[in-house]
PDB file as gemmi writes it, atoms N, CA and C in Angstrom:
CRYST1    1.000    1.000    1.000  90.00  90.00  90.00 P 1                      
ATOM      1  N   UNK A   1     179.004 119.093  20.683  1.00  0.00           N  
ATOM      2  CA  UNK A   1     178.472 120.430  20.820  1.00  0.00           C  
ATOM      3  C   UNK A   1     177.010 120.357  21.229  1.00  0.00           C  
ATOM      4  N   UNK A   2     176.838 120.874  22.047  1.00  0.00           N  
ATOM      5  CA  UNK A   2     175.045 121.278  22.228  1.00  0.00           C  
ATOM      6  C   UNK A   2     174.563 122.804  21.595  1.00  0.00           C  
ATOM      7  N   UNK A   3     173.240 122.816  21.094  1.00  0.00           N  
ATOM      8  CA  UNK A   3     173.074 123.827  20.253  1.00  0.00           C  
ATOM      9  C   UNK A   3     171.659 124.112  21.032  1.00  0.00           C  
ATOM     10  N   UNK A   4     171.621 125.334  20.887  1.00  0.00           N  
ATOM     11  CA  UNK A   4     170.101 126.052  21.594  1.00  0.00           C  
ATOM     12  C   UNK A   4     169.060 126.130  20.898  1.00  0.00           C  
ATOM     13  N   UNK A   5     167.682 125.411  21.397  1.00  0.00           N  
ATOM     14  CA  UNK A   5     166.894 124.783  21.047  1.00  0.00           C  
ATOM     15  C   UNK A   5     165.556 126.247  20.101  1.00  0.00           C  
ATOM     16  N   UNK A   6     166.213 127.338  20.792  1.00  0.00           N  
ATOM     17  CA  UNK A   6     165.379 128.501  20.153  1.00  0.00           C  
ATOM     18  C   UNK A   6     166.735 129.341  19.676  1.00  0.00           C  
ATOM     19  N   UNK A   7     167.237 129.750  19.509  1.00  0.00           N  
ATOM     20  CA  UNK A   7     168.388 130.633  18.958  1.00  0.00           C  
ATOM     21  C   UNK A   7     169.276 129.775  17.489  1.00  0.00           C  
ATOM     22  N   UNK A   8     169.512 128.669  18.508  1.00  0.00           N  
ATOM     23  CA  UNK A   8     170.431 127.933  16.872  1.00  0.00           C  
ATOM     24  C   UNK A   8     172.044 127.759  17.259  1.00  0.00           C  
ATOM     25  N   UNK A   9     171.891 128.704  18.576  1.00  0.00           N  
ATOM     26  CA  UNK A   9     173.311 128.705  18.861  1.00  0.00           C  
ATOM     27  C   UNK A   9     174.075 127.458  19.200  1.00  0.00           C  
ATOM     28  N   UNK A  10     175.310 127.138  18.995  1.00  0.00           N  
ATOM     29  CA  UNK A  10     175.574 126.266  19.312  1.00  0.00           C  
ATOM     30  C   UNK A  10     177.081 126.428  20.141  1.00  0.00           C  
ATOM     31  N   UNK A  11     177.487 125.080  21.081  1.00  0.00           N  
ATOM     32  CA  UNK A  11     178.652 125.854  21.452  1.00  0.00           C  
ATOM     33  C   UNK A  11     179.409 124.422  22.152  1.00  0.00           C  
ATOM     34  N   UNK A  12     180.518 124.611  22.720  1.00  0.00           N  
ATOM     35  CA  UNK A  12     181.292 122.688  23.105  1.00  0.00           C  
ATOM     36  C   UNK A  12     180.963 123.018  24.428  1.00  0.00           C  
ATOM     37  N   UNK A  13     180.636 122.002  25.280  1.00  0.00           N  
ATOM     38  CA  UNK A  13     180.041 122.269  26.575  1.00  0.00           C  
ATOM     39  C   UNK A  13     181.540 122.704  27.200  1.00  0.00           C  
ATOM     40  N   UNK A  14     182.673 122.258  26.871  1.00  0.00           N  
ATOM     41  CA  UNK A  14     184.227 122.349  27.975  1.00  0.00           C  
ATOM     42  C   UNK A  14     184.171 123.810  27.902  1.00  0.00           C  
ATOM     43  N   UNK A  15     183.772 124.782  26.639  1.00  0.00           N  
ATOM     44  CA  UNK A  15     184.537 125.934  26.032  1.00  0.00           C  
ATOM     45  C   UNK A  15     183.307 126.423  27.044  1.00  0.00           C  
ATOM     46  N   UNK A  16     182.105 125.983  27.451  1.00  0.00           N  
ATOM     47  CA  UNK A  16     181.233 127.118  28.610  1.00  0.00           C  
ATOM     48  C   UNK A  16     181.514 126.559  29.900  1.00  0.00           C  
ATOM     49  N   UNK A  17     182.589 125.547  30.245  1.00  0.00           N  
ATOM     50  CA  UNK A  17     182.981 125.218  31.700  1.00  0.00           C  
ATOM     51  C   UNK A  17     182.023 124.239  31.816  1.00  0.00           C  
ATOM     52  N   UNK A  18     181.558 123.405  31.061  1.00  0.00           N  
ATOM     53  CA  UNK A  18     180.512 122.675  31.392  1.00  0.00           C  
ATOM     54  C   UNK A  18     181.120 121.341  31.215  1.00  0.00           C  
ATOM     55  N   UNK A  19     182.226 120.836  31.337  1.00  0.00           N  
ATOM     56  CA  UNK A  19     182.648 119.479  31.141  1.00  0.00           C  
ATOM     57  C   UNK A  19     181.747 118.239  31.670  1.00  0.00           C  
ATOM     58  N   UNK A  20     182.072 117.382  31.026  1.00  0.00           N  
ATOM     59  CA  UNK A  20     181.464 116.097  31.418  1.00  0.00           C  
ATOM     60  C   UNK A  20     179.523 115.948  31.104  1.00  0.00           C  
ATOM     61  N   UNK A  21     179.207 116.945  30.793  1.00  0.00           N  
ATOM     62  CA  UNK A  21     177.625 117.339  30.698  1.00  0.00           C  
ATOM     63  C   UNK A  21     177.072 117.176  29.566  1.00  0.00           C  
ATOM     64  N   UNK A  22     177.878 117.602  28.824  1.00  0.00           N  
ATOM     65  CA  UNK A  22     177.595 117.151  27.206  1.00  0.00           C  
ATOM     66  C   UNK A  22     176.334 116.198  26.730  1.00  0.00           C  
ATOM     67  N   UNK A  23     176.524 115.002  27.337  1.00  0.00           N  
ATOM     68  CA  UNK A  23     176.028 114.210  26.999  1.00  0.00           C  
ATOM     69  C   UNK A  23     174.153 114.391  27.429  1.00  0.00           C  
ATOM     70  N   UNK A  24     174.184 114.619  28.369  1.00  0.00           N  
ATOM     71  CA  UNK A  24     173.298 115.538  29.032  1.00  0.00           C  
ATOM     72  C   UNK A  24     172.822 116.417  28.662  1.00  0.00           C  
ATOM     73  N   UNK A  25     173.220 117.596  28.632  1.00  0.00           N  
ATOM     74  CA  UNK A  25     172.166 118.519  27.337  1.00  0.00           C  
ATOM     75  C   UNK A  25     171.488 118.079  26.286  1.00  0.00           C  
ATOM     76  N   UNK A  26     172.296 117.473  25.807  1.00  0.00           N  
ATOM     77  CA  UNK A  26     171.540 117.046  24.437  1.00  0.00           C  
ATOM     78  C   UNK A  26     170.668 115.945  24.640  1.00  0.00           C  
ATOM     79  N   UNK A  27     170.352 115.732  25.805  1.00  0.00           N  
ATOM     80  CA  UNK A  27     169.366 114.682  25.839  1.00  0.00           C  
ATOM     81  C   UNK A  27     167.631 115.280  26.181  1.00  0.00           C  
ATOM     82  N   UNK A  28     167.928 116.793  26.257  1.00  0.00           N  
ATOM     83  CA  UNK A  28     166.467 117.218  26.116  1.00  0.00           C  
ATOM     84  C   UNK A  28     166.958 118.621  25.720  1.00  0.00           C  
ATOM     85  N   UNK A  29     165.761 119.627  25.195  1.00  0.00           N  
ATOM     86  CA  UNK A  29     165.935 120.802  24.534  1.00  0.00           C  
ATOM     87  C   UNK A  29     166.029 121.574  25.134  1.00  0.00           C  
ATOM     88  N   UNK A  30     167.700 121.777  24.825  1.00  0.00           N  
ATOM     89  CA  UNK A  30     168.493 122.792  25.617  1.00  0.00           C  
ATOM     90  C   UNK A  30     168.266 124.019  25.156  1.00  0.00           C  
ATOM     91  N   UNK A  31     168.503 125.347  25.917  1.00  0.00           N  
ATOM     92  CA  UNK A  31     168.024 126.402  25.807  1.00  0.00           C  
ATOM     93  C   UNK A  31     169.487 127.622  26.400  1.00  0.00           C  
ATOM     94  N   UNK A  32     170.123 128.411  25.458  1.00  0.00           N  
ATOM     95  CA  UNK A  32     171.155 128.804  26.278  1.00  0.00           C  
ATOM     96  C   UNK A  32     170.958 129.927  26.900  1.00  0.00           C  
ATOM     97  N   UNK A  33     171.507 130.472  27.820  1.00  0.00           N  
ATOM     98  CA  UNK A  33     171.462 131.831  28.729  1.00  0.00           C  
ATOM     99  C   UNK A  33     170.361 132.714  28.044  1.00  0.00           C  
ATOM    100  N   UNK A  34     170.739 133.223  27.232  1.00  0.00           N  
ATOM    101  CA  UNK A  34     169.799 134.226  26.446  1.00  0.00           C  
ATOM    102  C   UNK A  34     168.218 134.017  26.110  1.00  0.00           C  
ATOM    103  N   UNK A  35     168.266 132.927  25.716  1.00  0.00           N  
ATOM    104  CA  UNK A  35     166.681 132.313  25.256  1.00  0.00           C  
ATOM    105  C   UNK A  35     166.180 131.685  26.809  1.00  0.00           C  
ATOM    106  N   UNK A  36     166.725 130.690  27.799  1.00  0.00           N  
ATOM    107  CA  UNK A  36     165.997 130.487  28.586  1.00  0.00           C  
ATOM    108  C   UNK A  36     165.128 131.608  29.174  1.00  0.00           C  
ATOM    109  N   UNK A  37     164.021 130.732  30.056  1.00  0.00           N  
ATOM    110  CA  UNK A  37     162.899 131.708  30.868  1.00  0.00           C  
ATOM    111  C   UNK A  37     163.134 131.442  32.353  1.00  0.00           C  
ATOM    112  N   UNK A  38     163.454 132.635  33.209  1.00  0.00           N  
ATOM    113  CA  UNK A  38     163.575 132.209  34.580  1.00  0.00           C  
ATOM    114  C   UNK A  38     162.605 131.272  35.234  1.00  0.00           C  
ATOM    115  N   UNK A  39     162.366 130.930  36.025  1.00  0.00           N  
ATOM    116  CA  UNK A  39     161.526 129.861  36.902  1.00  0.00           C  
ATOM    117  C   UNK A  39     160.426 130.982  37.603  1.00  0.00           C  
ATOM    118  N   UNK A  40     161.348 132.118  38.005  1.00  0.00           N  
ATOM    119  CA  UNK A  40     160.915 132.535  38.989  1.00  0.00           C  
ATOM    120  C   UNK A  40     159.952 133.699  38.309  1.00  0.00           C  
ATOM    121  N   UNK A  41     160.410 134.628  37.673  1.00  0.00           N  
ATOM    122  CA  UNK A  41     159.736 135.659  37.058  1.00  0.00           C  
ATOM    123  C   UNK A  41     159.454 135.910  35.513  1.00  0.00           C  
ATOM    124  N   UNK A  42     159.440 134.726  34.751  1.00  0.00           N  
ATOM    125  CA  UNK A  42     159.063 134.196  33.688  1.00  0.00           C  
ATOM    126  C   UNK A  42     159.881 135.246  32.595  1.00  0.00           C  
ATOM    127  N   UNK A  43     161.293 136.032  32.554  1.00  0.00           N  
ATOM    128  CA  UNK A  43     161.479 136.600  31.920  1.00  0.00           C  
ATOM    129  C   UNK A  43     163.103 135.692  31.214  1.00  0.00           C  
ATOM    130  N   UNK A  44     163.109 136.060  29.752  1.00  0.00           N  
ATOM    131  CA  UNK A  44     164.398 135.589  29.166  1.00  0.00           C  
ATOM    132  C   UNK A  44     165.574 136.352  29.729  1.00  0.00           C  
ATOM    133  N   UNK A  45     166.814 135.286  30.256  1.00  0.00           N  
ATOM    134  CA  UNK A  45     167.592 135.928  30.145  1.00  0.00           C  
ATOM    135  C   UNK A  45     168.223 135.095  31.880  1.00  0.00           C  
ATOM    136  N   UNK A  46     169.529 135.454  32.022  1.00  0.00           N  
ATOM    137  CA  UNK A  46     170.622 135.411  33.095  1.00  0.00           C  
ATOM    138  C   UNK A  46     169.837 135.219  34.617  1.00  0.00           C  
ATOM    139  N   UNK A  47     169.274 134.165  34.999  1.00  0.00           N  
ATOM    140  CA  UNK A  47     167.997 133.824  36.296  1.00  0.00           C  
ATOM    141  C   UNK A  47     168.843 134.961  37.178  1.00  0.00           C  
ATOM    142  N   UNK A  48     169.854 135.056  37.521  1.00  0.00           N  
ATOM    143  CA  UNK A  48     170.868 135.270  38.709  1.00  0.00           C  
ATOM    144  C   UNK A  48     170.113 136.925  38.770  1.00  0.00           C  
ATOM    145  N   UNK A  49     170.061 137.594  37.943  1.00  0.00           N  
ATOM    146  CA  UNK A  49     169.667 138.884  37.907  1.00  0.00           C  
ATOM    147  C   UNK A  49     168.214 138.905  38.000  1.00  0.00           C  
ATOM    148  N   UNK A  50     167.846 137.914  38.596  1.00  0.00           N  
ATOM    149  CA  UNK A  50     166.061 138.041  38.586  1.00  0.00           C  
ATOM    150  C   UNK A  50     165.933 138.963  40.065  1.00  0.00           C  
ATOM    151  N   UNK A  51     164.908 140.055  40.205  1.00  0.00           N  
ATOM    152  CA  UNK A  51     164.986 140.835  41.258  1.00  0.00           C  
ATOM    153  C   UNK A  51     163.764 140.211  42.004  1.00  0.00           C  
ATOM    154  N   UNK A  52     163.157 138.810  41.555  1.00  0.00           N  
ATOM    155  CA  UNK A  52     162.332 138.194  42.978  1.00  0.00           C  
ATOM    156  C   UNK A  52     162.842 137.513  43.458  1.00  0.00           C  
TER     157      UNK A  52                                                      
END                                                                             
């Protein structure tokens, strides 16, 4: 399981389509959908909906 590094959440990488990655997340502080910060417009939340 990888667990989110600000929320607590935790979750199995297969059950978010993330197979094989596992190992990978947890090798630095992962952050899930909700808590990450876009790149682009520094706000939490789903990058894809960023309007820059």
């Amino acid at each position: 399981m990888v667990t989110c590094e600000d929320c607590g959440r935790s979750g199995h990488p297969s059950c978010m389509q993330l197979e094989g990655v596992g190992d990978v997340f947890r090798s630095y502080p992962w952050k899930c959908i909700e808590c990450k910060t876009c790149e682009i417009c520094r706000e939490k939340g789903d990058d894809v909906s960023c309007a820059s």
